[in-house]
C-alpha positions as CSV (number, residue, x, y, z in Angstrom):
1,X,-5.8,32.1,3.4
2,X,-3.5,30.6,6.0
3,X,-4.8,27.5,7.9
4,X,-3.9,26.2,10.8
5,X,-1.6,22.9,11.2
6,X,-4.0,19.6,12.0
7,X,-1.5,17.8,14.0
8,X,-1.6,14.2,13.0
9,X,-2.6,11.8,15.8
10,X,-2.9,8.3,15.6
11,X,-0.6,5.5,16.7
12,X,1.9,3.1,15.1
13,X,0.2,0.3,16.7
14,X,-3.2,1.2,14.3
15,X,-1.1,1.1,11.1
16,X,-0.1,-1.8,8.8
17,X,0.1,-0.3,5.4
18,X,2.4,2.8,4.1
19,X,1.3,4.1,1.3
20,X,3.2,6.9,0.0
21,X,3.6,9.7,-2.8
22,X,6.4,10.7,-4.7
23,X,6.4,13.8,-6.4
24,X,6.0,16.6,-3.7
25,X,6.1,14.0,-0.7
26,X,9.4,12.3,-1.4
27,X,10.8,14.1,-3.5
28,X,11.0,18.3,-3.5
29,X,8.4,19.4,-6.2
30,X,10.5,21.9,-7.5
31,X,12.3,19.8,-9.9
32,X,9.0,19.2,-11.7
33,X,7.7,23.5,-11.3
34,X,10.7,24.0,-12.9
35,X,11.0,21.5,-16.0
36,X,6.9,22.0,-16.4
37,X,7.1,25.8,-16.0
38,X,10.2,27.4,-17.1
39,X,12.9,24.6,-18.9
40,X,10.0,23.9,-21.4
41,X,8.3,26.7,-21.9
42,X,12.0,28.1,-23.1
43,X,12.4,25.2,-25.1
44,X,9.0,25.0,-26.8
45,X,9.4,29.1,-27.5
46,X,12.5,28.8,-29.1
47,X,11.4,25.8,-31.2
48,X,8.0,27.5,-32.3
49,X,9.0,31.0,-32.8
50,X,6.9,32.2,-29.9
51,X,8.3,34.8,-26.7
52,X,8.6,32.6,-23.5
53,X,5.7,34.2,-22.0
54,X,3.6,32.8,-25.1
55,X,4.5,29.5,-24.9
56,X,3.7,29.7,-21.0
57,X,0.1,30.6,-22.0
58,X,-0.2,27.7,-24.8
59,X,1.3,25.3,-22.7
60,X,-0.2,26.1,-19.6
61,X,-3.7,25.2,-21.3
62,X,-2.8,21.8,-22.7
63,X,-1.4,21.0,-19.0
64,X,-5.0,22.0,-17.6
65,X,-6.8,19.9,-20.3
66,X,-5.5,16.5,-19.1
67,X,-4.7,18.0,-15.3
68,X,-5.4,14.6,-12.4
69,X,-5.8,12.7,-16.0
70,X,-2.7,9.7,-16.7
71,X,-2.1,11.6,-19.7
72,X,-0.8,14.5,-17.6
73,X,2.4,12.4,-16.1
74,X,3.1,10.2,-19.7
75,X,6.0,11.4,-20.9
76,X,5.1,9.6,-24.0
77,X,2.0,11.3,-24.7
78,X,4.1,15.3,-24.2
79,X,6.9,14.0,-26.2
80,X,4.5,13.5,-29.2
81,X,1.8,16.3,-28.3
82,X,4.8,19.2,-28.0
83,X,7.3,17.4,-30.9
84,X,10.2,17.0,-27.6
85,X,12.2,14.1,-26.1
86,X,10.7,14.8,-23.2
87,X,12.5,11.7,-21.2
88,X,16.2,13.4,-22.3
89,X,15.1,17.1,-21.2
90,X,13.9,15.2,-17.6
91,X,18.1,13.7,-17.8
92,X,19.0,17.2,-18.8
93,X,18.3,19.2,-15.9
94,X,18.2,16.1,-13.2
95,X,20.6,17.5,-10.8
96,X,17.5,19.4,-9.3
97,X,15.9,16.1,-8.0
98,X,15.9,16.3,-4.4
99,X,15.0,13.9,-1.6
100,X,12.9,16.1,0.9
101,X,14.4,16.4,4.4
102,X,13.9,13.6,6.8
103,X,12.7,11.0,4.0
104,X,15.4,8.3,4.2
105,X,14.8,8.9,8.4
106,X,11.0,7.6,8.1
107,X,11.7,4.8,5.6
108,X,14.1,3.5,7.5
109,X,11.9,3.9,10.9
110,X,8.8,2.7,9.3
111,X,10.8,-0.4,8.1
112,X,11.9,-1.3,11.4
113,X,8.8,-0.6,13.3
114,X,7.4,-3.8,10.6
115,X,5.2,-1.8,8.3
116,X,4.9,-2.6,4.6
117,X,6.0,0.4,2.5
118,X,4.6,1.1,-1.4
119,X,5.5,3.8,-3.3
120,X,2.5,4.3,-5.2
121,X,2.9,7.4,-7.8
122,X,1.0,8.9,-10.8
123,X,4.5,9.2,-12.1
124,X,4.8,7.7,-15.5
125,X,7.4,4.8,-15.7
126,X,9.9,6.4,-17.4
127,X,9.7,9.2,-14.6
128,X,10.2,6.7,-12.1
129,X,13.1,5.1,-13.3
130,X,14.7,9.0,-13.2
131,X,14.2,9.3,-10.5
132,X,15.1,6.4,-8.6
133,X,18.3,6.3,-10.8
134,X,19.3,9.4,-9.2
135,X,18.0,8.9,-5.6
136,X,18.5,5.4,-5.0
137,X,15.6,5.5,-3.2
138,X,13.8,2.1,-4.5
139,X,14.9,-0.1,-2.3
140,X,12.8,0.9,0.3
141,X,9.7,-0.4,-0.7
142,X,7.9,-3.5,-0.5
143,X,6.6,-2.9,-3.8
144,X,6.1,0.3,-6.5
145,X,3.0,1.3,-8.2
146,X,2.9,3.4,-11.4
147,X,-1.0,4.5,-11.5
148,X,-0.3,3.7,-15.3
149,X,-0.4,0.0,-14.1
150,X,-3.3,0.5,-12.4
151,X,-5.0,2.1,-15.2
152,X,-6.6,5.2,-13.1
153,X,-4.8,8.5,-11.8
154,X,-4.9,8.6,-8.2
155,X,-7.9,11.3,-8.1
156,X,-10.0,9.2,-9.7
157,X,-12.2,6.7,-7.1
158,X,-11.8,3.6,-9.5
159,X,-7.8,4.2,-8.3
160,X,-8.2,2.9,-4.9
161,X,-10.4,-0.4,-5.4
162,X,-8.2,-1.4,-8.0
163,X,-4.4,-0.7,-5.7
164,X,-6.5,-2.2,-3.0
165,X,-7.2,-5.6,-5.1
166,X,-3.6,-5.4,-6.4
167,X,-1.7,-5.3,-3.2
168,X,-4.2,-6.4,-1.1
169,X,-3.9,-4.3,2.1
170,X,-6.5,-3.5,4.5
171,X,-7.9,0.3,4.0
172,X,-8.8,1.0,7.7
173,X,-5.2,0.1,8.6
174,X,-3.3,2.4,6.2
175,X,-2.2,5.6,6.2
176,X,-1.4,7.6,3.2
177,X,1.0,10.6,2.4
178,X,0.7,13.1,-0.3
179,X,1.1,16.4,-1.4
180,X,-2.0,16.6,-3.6
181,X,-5.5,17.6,-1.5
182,X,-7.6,15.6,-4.7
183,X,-5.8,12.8,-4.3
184,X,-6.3,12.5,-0.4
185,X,-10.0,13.4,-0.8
186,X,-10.6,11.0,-3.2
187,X,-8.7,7.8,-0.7
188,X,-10.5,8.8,1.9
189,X,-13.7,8.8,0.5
190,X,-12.5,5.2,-0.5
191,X,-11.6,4.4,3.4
192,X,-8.2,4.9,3.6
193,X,-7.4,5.1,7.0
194,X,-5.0,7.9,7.8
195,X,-4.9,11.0,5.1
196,X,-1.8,12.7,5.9
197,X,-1.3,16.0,3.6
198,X,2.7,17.3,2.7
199,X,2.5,20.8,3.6
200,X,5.1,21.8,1.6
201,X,5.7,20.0,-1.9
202,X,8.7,22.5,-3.3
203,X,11.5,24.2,-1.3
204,X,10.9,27.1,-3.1
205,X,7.0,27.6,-1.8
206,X,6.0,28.7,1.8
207,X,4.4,25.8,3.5
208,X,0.4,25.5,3.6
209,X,-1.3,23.0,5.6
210,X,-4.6,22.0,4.7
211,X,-8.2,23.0,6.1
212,X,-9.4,19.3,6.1
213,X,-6.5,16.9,6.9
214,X,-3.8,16.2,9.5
215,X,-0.2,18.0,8.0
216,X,3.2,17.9,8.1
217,X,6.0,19.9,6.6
218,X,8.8,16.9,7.0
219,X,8.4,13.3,7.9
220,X,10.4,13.9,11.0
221,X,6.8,14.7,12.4
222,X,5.7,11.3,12.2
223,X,8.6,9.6,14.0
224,X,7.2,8.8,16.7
């Protein structure tokens, strides 16, 4: 089912905190669909004398036994469970990591309209470095936060209260961007302000707004 865009509408002037996503808001999801979904499963196959299509199946269940769970995005945790360096297979294919369109355009505009900017990620650290190795985009933040530091995935409610004590911002006053409808439910059940949903986490997938929160495709739409 297709829904129809909830145009986000609030103004600047209401907004002291950016928190933002990185894996599908940032940065274009497709890196990760593809390492997840076809560079392992080939690997994995070849290495356990299954067909591609078996290890798909196999894997695909561990992924949904730890799915919104930190073990999900340790890279740690794969690299032992599947016998792989999973860290030098991310190196191996990282000329797929993508800033989306526009990103660098509302970092740099949120800067200078004086908000304070956190990356905050479920992205385990070793992920993180990756990718801002490759992107360079670190230095736009105020401050990043690994949910591994925080101790909670960002789906779960204990998340929020514990970013909130750690960085200290005000709820009501922040807006959030992400790509992932659990984690937006779950902040704004907390109080976070502003829920904005990424319509459109991968290049490679038709965009899809969502039935319950204000959407954008690119962060062009919230230049303003």
């Amino acid at each position: 089912m297709t829904h129809v865009q909830i145009h986000p509408s609030f103004s600047w002037s209401q907004i002291d905190t950016v928190l933002l996503d990185m894996d599908g808001t940032l940065l274009d999801k497709y890196f990760d669909d593809h390492f997840w979904e076809e560079y392992i499963p080939k690997i994995f196959a070849k290495n356990n004398s299954l067909s591609e299509e078996e290890a798909r199946k196999v894997l695909l269940q561990r992924y949904q036994k730890v799915e919104s769970t930190l073990q999900w995005c340790d890279l740690d945790y794969w690299s032992e469970q599947l016998d792989l360096d999973i860290p030098e297979l991310k190196c191996k294919v990282d000329h797929l990591i993508k800033v989306h369109p526009y990103v660098t355009d509302f970092l740099d505009y949120t800067r200078k309209i004086g908000k304070t900017i956190y990356l905050v990620t479920n992205a385990h650290s070793k992920t993180l470095h990756i990718k801002m190795e490759k992107t360079a985009l670190g230095s736009h933040f105020d401050q990043i936060v690994c949910a591994e530091e925080i101790g909670y995935a960002k789906e779960q409610p204990e998340f929020w209260q514990k970013l909130e004590d750690h960085l200290g911002f005000s709820k009501s006053s922040t807006l959030l961007a992400d790509d992932t409808a659990k984690v937006l439910h779950s902040a704004s059940q907390y109080g976070i302000g502003f829920p904005i949903f990424v319509a459109r986490p991968s290049s490679r997938i038709p965009v899809k707004f969502s039935p319950d929160y204000a959407s954008i495709t690119y962060f062009d739409e919230l230049i303003f």
